[in-house]
C-alpha positions in Angstrom: 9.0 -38.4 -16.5 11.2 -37.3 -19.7 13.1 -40.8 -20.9 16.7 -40.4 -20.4 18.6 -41.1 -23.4 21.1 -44.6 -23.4 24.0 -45.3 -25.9 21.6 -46.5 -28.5 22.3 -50.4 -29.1 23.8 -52.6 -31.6 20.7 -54.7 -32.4 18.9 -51.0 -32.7 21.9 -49.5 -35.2 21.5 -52.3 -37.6 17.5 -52.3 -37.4 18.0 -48.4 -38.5 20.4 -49.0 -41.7 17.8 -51.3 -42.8 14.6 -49.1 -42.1 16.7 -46.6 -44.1 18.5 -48.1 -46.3 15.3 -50.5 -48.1 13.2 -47.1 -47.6 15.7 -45.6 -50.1 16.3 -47.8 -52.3 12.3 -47.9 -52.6 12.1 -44.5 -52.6 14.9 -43.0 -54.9 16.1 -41.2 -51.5 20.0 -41.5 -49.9 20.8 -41.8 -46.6 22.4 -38.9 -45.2 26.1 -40.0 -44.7 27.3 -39.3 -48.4 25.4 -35.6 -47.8 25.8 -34.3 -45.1 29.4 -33.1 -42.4 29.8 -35.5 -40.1 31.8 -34.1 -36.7 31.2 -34.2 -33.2 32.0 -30.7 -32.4 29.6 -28.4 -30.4 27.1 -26.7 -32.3 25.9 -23.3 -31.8 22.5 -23.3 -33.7 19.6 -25.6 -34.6 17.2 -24.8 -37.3 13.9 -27.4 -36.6 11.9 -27.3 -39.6 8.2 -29.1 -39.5 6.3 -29.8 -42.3 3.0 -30.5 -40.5 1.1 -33.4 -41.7 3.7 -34.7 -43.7 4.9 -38.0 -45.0 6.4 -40.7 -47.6 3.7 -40.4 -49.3 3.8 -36.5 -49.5 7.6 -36.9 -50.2 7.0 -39.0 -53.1 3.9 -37.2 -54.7 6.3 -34.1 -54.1 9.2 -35.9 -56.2 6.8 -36.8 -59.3 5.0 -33.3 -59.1 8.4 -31.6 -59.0 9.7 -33.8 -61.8 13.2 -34.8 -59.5 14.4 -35.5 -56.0 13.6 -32.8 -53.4 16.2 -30.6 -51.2 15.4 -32.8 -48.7 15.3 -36.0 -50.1 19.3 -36.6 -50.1 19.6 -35.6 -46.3 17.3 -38.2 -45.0 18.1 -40.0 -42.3 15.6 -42.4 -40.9 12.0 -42.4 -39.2 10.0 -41.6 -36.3 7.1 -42.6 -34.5 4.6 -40.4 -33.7 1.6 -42.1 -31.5 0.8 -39.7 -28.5 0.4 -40.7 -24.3 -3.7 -41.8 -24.9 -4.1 -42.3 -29.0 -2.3 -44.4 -31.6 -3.0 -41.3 -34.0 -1.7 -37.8 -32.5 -2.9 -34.5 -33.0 -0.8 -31.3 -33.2 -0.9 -30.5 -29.8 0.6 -33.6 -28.5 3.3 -33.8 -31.4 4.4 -30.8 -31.0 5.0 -31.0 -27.4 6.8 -34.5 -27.2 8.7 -33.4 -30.5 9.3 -30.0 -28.5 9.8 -31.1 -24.2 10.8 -35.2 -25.2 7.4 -36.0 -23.2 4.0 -37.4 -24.4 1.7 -36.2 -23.7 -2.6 -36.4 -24.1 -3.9 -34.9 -27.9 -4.8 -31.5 -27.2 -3.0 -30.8 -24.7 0.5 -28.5 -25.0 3.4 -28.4 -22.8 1.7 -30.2 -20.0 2.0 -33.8 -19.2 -0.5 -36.6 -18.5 -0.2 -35.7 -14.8 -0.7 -31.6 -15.6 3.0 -30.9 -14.4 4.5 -28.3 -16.6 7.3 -29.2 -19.4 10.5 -27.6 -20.5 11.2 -26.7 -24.3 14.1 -27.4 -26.1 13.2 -23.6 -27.2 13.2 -22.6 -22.9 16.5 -24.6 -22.6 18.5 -22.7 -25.5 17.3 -19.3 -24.3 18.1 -20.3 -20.4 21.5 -20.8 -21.9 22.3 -17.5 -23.5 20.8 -18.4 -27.5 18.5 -16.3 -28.9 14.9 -18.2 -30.2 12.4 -18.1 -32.7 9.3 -19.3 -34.4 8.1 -19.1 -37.8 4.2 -20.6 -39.0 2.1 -19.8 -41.7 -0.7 -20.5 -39.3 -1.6 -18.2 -36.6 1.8 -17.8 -34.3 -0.4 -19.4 -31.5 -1.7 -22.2 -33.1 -0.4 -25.7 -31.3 3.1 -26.7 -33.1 4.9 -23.2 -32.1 3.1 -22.8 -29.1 4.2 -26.1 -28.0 7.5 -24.5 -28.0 6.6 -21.9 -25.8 3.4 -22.0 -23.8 1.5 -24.8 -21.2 -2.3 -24.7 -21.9 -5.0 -27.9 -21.3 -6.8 -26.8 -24.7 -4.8 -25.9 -28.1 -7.5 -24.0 -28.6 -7.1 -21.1 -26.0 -4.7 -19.1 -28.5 -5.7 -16.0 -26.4 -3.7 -17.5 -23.3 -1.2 -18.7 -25.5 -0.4 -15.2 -27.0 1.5 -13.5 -23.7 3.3 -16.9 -22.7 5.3 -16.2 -26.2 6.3 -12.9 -24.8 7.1 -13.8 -21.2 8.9 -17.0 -22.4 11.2 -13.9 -24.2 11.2 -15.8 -27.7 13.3 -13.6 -29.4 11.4 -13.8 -33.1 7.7 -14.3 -33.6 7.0 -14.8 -37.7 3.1 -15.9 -38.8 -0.5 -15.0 -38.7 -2.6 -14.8 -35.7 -2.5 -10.6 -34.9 -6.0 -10.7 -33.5 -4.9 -13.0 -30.4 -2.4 -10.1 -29.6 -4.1 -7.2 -27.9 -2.8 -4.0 -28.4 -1.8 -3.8 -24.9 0.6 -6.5 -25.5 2.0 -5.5 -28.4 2.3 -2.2 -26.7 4.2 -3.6 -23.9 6.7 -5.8 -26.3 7.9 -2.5 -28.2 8.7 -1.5 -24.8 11.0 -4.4 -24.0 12.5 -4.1 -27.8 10.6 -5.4 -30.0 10.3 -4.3 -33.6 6.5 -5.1 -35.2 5.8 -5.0 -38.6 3.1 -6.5 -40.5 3.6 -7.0 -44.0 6.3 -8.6 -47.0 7.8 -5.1 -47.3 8.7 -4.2 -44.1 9.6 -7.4 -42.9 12.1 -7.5 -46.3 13.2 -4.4 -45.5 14.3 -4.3 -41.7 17.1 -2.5 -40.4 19.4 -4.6 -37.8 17.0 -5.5 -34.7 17.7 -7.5 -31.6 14.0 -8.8 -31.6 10.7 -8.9 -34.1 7.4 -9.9 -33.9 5.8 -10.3 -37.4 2.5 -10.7 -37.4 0.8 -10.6 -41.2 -2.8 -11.5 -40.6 -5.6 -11.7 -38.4 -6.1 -15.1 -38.7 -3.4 -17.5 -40.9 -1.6 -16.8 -43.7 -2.8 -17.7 -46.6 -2.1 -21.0 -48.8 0.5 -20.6 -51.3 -1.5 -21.3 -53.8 -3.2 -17.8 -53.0 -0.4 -15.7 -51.3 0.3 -13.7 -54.6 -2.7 -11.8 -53.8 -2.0 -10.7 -50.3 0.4 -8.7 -48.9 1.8 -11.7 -47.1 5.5 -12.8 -47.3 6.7 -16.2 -47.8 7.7 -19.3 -45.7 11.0 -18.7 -47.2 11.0 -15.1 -46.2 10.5 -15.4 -43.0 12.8 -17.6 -42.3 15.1 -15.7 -43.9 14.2 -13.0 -41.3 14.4 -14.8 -38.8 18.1 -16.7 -39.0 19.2 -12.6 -40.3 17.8 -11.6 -36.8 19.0 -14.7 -34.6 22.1 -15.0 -35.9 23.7 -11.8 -34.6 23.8 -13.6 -31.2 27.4 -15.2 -31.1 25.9 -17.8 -28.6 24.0 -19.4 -31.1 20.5 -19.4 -31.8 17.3 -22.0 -32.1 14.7 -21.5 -34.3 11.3 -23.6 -35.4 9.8 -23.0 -38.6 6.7 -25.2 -39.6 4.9 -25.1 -43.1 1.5 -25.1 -41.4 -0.5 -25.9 -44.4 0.1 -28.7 -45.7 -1.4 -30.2 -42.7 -4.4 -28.3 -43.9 -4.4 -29.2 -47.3 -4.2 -33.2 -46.1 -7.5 -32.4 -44.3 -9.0 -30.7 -47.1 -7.7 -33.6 -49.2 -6.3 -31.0 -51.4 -3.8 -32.4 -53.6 -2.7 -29.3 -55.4 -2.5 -27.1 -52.3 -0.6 -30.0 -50.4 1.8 -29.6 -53.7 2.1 -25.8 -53.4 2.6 -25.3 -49.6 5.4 -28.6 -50.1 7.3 -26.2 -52.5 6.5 -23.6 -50.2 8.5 -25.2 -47.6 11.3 -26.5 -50.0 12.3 -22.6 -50.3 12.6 -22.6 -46.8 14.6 -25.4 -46.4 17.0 -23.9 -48.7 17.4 -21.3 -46.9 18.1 -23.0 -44.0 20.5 -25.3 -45.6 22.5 -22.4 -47.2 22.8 -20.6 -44.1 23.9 -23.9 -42.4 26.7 -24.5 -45.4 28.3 -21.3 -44.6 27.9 -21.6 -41.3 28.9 -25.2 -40.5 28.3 -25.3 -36.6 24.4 -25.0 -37.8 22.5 -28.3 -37.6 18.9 -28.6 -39.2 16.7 -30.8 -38.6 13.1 -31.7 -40.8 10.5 -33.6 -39.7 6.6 -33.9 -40.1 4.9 -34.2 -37.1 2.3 -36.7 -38.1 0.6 -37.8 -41.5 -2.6 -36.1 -42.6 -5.4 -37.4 -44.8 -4.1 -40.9 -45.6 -2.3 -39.9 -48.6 -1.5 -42.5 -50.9 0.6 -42.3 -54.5 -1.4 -43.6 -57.0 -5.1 -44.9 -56.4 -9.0 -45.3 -57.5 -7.9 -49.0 -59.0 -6.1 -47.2 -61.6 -2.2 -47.5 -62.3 0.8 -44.9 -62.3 0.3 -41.1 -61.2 -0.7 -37.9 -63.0 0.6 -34.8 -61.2 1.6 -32.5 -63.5 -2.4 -31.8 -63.7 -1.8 -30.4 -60.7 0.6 -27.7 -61.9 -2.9 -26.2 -63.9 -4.3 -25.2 -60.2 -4.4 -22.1 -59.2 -6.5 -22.1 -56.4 -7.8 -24.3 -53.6 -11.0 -26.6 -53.4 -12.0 -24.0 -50.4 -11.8 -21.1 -52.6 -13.3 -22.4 -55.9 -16.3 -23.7 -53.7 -16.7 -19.8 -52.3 -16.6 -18.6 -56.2 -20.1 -21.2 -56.9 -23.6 -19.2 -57.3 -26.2 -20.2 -54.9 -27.6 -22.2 -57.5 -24.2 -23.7 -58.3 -25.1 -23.5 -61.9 -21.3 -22.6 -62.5 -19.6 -25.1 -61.3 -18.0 -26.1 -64.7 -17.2 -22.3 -65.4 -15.4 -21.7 -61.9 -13.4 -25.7 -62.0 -12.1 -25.2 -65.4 -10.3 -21.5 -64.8 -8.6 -22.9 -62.0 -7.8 -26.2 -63.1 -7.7 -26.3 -66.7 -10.6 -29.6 -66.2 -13.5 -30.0 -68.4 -15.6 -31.9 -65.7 -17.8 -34.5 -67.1 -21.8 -34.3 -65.8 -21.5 -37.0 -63.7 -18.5 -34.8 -61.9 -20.5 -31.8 -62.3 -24.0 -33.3 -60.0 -20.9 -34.9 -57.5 -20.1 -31.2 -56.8 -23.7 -30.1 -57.4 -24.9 -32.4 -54.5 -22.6 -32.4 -52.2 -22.6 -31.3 -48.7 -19.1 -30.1 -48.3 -18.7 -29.3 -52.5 -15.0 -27.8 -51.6 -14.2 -31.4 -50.8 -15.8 -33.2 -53.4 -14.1 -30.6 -55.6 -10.7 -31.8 -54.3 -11.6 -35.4 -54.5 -12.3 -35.3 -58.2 -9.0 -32.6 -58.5 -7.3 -35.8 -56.9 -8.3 -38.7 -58.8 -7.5 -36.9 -61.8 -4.3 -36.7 -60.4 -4.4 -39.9 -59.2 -3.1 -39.1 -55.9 -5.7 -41.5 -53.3 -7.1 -40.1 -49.5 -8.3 -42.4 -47.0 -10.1 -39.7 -45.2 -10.2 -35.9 -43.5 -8.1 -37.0 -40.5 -4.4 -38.0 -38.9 -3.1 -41.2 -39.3 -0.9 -42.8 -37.2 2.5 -44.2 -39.8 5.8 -43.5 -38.9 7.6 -39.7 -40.5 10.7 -39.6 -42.5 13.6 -37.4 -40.7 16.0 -35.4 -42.3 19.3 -33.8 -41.3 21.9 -31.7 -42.2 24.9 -30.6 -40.4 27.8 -31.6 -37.3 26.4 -34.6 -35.9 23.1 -34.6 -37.9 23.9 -38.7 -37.5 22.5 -38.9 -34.1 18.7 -39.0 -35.4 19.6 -42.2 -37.8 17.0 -44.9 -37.6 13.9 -45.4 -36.1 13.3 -43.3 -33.1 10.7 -41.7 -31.2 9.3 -38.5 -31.5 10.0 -37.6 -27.8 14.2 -37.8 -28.9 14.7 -34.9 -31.1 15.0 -32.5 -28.1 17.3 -34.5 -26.6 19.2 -35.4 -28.9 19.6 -31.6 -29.8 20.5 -30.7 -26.4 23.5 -32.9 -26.4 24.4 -31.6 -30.2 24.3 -28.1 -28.3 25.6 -29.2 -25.3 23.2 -27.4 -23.4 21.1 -28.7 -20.0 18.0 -29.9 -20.5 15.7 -31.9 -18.7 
């Protein structure tokens, strides 16, 4: 049963302004109020950006690899919490669908709850009341944190099922990877029904005015940032472009999800220079966003990670201060420096150092040489260079920095729960949802 919302208390306000005000002043982050509009008028669109697997920790890492304060560091807000209905540490699945339907539910599990009684989206409510919707990923389209918007399967990983449910849910704009779980049949049948389909950077860049597009630029995911100069890919940044150019002819409004998949990824790769990339990555999307919402003003976006990933820490191996600027030398990921090593790995100092700009000592050298997963152990010494610290391959189970900007972008202040932001953007939208 979906919590219903009550005027949030006194003792609650005050336990928020302190959450978020000692968090900035630890932090070098501002609260939203000296940032962001303030008004309790209607709005008629929300932007929901995810940065999957993302955190403080990410968010400061990000600040000392960027050399100053992020887009998104001056519109934050407060925290939420992001445990799921049967684990202390949530996966995708679950986060996405309480962050999507304001339920809980089991980890693995999308838009069903505990009791296998099917959930509304925030995404369902907007288009039951006239707004036009999308989703952007640079994952495959289906994969759990947009399909939680728009789909109700036991297993996240029945993409196949998940594929037509984005159709017959009529989500007006479908931007990411994941073509081979749409059949041709499928496709077939959306062109019929309006869809325009294209299926690279240059064609999505250079659409004529369309009611609806599906965009989908890879079989599998897109690619990390780190490598997307090589493809034929576009952007997290261009597609979102895309899709607000798209939604935003609707003059009810429009709501939108856009999620930089990989950073997730690169947490459980324990990829420190990847995690730095696709961070940026998502920065250009946010400003986008925030531009269009400036010029707009009845636009309110919201940004928030759905869980941590990888256990990052600033700083670590008993060593003091940071080192990311090494980081800026990487041009690839562990995953594809490990694919470049002979079967003897006899090259491993050869492949590291054109990709990193590190001489690896021997001992580093026999680490990688040895190891069972050497993409890993390549990223672990990557990291401690850096000086950036990992726990492990996993979720963990902290509380996520929130960030908004726009009309009434003050209702997700403080601590709240995961299971609120739908909510609370219904009642910013004024639009039923249950």
């Amino acid at each position: 049963m979906k919590k219903t919302l009550k005027k949030k208390s006194m003792i609650l306000a005050i336990t928020g302004s302190l959450i978020v005000g000692s968090f900035a002043a630890n932090s070098g982050f501002q609260p939203v109020e000296a940032k962001s509009p303030q008004s309790n008028e209607k709005i008629e669109n929300v932007i929901y950006m995810i940065p999957d697997g993302y955190s403080t920790a990410y968010a400061t890492n990000y600040r000392l690899y960027k050399g100053e304060e992020s887009v998104m560091d001056e519109h934050l807000v407060g925290m939420h919490r992001t445990y799921s209905a049967d684990s202390e540490v949530t996966d995708s699945a679950a986060a996405g669908t309480a962050m999507a339907t304001g339920v809980k539910t089991n980890n693995g599990v999308i838009g069903i709850d505990p009791e296998g009684n099917k959930l509304t989206s925030i995404l369902q409510a907007a288009e039951m009341s006239g707004k036009s919707t999308g989703l952007v990923a640079t994952s495959t389209i289906t994969h759990a944190t947009p399909a939680a918007f728009a789909s109700e399967v036991e297993s996240r990983s029945n993409e196949a099922d998940i594929a037509p449910q984005l159709l017959e849910n009529d989500v007006d704009v479908l931007l990411g990877g994941g073509k081979k779980h749409f059949t041709e049949k499928l496709l077939s049948e959306a062109e019929k029904v309006g869809y325009e389909i294209v299926s690279d950077a240059q064609s999505l860049n250079n659409l004529n005015k369309v009611d609806k597009l599906i965009g989908l630029f890879a079989e599998d995911s897109l690619a990390p940032e780190l490598d997307r100069e090589t493809t034929k890919e576009p952007s997290l940044q261009e597609m979102t472009a895309a899709a607000i150019e798209v939604l935003s002819e609707n003059k009810d409004g429009f709501f939108l999800m856009v999620e930089g998949s990989q950073i997730d990824w690169a947490g459980h790769a324990n990829d420190a220079a990847w995690a730095m990339k696709d961070t940026e990555a998502f920065e250009e999307a946010v400003k986008e966003a925030l531009d269009f919402a400036k010029k707009d003003k009845k636009t309110l976006v919201v940004i928030a990670g759905d869980h941590e990933t990888g256990g990052m820490s600033v700083g670590g191996y008993n060593q003091s201060g940071a080192n990311l600027d090494i980081l800026k030398n990487v041009t690839a990921t562990g995953n594809f420096m490990a694919a470049q090593l002979n079967e003897e790995r006899k090259n491993i100092q050869e492949v590291v150092l054109q990709h990193t700009g590190i001489t690896l000592s021997e001992t580093e050298i026999n680490q990688i040489k040895h190891a069972d997963n050497p993409a890993i152990q390549i990223n672990t010494i990557i990291s401690k260079h850096a000086l950036v610290g990992w726990t492990h391959t996993g979720h963990t189970g902290e509380d996520i920095p929130v960030y908004a900007y726009g009309p009434q972008s003050n209702k997700f202040a403080g601590l709240i729960e995961n299971t609120e932001f739908p909510q609370l953007m219904a009642e910013a939208m004024k639009i039923p949802f249950k």
